[in-house]
N, C-alpha and C positions, 0 to 999 in steps of 0.2 A: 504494500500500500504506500502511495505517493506522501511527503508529508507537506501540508499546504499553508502557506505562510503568505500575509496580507503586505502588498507591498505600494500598496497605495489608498489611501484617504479623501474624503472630503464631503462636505455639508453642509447645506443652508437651511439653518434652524431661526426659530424666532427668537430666542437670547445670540446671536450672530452669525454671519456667515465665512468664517473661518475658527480656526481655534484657539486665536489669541482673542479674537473676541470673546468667544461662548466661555474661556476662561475668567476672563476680565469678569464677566457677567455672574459666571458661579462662585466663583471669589467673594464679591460682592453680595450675594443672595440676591441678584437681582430679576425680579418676573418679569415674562413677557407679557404677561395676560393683560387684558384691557378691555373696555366696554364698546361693542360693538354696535352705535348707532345706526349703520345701515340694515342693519337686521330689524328695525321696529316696524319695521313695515309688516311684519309677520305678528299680527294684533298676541294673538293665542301663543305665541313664542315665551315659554318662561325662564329661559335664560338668553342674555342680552352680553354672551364671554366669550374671548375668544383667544387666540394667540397667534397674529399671522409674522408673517415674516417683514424685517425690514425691507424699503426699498434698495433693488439694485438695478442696475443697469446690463444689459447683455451684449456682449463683444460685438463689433461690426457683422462679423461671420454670421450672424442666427438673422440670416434676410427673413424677408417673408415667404418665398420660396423655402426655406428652408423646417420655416417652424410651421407651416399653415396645419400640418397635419396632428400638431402637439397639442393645442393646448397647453392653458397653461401646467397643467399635471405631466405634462410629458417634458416642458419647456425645462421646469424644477427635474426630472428624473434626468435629461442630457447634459444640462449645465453639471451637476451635481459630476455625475459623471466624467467630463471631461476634465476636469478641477482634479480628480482623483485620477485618472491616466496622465494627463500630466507630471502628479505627485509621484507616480509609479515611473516616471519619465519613459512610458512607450509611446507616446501621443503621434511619434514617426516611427515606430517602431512597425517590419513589413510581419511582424508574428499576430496583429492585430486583425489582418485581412488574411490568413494564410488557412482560416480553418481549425486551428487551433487554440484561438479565442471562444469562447461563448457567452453568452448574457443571461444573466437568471435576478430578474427585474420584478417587481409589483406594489400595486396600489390597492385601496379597496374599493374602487371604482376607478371608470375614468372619469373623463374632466363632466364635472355638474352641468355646466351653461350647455355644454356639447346634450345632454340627457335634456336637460330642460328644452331644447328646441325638438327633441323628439318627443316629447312631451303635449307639447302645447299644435307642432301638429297631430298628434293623435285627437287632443280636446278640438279642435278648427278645422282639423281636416285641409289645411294649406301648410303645402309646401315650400313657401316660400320663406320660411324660415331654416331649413337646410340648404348644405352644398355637397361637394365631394366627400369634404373632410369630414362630415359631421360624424360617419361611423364610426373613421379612424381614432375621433379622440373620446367616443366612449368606449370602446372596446377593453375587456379587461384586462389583454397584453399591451396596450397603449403603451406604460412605459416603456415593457421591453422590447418593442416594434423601433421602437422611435428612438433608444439609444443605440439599436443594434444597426439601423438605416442610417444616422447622423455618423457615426465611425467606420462602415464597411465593414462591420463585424458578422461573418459567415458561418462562424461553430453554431454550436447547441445553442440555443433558444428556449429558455425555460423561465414559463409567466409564473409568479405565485400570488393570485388575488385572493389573499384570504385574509383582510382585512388586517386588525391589528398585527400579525403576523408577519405582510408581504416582506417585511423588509429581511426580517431575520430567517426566514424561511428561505429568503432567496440567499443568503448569505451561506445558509447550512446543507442546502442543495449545490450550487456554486462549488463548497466545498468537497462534495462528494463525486460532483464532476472530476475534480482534478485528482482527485486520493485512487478513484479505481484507474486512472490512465487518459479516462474520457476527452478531456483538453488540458491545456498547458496552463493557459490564464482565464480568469474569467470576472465578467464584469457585473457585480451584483450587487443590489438593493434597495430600495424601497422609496416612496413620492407621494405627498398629498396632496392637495390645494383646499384650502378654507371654504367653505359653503354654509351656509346657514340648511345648504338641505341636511346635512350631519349633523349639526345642535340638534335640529326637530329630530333625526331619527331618534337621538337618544335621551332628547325630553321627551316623547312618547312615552318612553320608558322609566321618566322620573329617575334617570340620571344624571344629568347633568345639575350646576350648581349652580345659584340663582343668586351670590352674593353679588349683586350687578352693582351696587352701588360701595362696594369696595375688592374691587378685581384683583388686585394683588394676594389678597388674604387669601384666594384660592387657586386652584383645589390644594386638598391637606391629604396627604396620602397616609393612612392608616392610623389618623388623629381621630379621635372620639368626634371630634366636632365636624367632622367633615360632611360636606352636604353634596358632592358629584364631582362629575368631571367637567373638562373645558375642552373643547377641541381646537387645535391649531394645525399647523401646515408645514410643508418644508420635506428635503432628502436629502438623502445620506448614498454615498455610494463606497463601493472596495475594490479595487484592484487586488482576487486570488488568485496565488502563484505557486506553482510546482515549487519546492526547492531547491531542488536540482539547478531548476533553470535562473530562478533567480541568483541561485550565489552563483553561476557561470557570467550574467551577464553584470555582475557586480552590483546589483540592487540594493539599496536601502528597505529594510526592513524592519516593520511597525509590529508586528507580533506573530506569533504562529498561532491560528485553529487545532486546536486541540481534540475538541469532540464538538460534539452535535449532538441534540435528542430530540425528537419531534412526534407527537402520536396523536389521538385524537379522544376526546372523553368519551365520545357513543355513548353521551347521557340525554342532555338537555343542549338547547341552541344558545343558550343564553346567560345558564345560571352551571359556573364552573366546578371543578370536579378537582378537590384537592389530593385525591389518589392518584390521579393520573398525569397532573401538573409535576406531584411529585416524581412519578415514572419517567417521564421525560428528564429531569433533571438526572438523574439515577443514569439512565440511557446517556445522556453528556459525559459523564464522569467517567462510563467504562471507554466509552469513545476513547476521552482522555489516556483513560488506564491512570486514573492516580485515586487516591482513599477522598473522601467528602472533606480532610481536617486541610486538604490543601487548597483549598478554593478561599482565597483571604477576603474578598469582597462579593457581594453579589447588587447588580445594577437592576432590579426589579421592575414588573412591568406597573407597578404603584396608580394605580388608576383613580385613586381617592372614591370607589363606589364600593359602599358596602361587602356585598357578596365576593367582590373578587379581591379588597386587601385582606380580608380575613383567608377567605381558601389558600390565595398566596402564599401567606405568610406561614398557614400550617403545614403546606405543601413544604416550604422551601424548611423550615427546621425539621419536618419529615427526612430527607431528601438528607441534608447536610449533618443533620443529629446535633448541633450545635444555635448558638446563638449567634451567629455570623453577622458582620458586616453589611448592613445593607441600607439602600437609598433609594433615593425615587426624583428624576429627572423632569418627572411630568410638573413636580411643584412649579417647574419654572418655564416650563413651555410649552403647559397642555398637552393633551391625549392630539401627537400627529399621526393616528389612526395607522397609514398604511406604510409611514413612514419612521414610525418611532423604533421598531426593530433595529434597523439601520441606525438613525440618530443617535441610538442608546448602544449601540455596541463601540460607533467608533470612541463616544466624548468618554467609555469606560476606556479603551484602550487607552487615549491618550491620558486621562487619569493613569493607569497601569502604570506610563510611562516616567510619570513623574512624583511618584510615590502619594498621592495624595488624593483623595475621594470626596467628591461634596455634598455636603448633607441636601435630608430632605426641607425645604421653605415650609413654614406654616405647620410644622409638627411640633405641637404644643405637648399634647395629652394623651398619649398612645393609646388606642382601643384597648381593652382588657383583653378583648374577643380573640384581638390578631396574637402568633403566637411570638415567645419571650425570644426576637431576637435582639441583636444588637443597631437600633436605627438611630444614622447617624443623625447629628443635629449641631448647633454650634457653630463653630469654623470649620467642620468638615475633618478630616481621618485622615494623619499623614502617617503611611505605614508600607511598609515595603512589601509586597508581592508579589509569588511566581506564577500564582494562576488566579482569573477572574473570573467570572460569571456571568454572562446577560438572559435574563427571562423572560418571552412575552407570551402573551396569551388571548386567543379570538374568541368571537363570536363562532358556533358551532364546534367548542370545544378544541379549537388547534391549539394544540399548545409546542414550545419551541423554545430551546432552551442551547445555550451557544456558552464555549468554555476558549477563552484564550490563553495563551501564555507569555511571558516575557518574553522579550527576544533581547540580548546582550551581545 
């Protein structure tokens, strides 16, 4: 079995869009979250939160020829992308186009306004709110369509729409690519864009969290006082790489993939399954081949809703048999749905890198319910580690669980 080791980075999240920012930012305790005025127009809407991303601007190169088939869902998964081929310094590299590449990309939909016009012709019955592109940017390979077309990348092709998972799913697919021989490099992970059609799914569901009139203070992941989620936007991408090939061509390297664990609850759609969350992790570790006591940190999928900080949490001291290390990223940049896989693997790695972990925001008063692990808070956890941990977990029970390692 190949050993695969991550040799390029990058992501535009709503606390920044690089990693001197997004540190700047966790350093600081500082939220993305904010009160999203254009959404009032959605009378019946009870949370009014959101977490998009800064403004940026896109390089000459993304004409409109170029991006008309993106969306902006796909626009966030190619920039995201190229940023990290870059970092990986293949971006002229001819192994890119050679077949040996492949991309293993997802969102949990594509792009909204794309759906909304198939939408309102279905209610109108006119077409004249579509064009060519309108399939291409709801489709639920959109991201990986549209990163694999913008690079001339030829290998495998592997979409992961499975919601809060795509990112990490494609991350630990990606990974399995490269381990049995399948491709050399691959380019994976995960893209959201902000809609208010996402608040409503998951205010339906008396998820989400309604402190509209102090946005900061939320979500609180695993606090007593917590009242939902927030959803925000943004992607993260990896440049995976055989080792081989990497130490041949002299590459910089960010960590090695360890293990992988991924299964499904085959319980309920909605409402999570702390035996199974735990299996998957258990599944990551033998990946790994190391005991539970070496996993120093875990990057948790922290979603501040009830049902799922508690099963997490029992899942994860199930799993680890200790009081581990752990936090939750969403305090500061909201549930990015299809993208936080990805967002949350890299900003652990680079934590990884620099001995130091940042606590969860707005963790006052820890549930009793959720179990006795160690949740950071304060200034965050400076403490040296050989292996870390990222957890997410979807809607229809996916769950996905990703183990790095140091690389020195």
């Amino acid at each position: 079995m190949k050993r695969v080791v991550v040799t390029g980075m990058a992501g535009l999240s709503p606390i920044g869009l690089d990693w001197p920012e997004v540190e700047k930012n966790l350093r600081a305790r500082q939220s993305a979250v904010r009160c999203m005025p254009e959404w009032d127009i959605i009378a019946d809407l009870n949370t009014r939160l959101g977490a998009p991303l800064p403004e940026f601007e896109l390089p000459p190169h993304y004409s409109r020829k170029r991006t008309r088939s993106m969306g902006r869902i796909g626009i966030l998964a190619t920039r995201s992308a190229e940023l990290a081929i870059e970092d990986a310094g293949l971006i002229d590299d001819p192994i890119l186009k050679s077949g040996r590449t492949g991309v293993a990309y997802g969102s949990s939909s594509g792009s909204p306004p794309a759906i909304a016009d198939i939408g309102k012709m279905m209610l109108t019955h006119d077409m004249d709110c579509m064009n060519a592109n309108t399939y291409i940017q709801i489709m639920p390979h959109t991201t990986a369509v549209n990163v694999s077309v913008f690079f001339g990348i030829c290998g495998r092709l592997i979409p992961t729409s499975t919601a809060c998972t795509s990112g990490s799913l494609a991350i630990g697919l990606g990974y399995e690519a490269i381990q049995c021989g399948q491709q050399t490099v691959m380019v994976a992970g995960g893209a959201e864009e902000i809609s208010v059609s996402q608040a409503a799914v998951f205010d339906t569901l008396f998820a989400t969290s309604t402190l509209n009139d102090t946005p900061t203070s939320t979500p609180r992941p695993f606090d007593v006082d917590r009242d939902g989620m927030v959803v925000g936007e943004g992607a993260a991408t990896f440049v995976l790489e055989d080792l081989d090939h990497a130490l041949a061509r002299g590459a910089t390297i960010h960590a090695e993939v360890s293990g992988f664990g991924t299964n499904s609850d085959g319980n309920h759609i909605t409402q999570p399954t702390a035996e199974t969350m735990a299996a998957a992790m258990r599944s990551a570790l033998e990946g790994a081949k190391i005991p539970a006591e070496k996993i120093g940190y875990v990057n948790a999928h922290g979603t501040a809703t009830d049902l799922g900080d508690i099963a997490e949490s029992q899942a994860t001291l199930t799993a680890l048999r200790r009081g581990v290390p752990v936090s939750s990223l969403k305090s500061y940049m909201g549930h990015t749905l299809g993208a936080c896989g990805s967002l949350e693997a890299w900003m652990t790695i680079e934590m990884l890198k620099r001995d130091w972990y940042a606590p969860t925001i707005n963790l006052s008063n820890v549930d009793p319910r959720c179990a006795d692990l160690d949740y950071i808070v304060g200034d965050g956890l400076t403490q040296h580690s050989e292996y870390v941990m990222n957890n997410n977990f979807a809607f229809g029970g996916v769950n996905t669980s990703l183990v790095f390692r140091r690389w020195d």
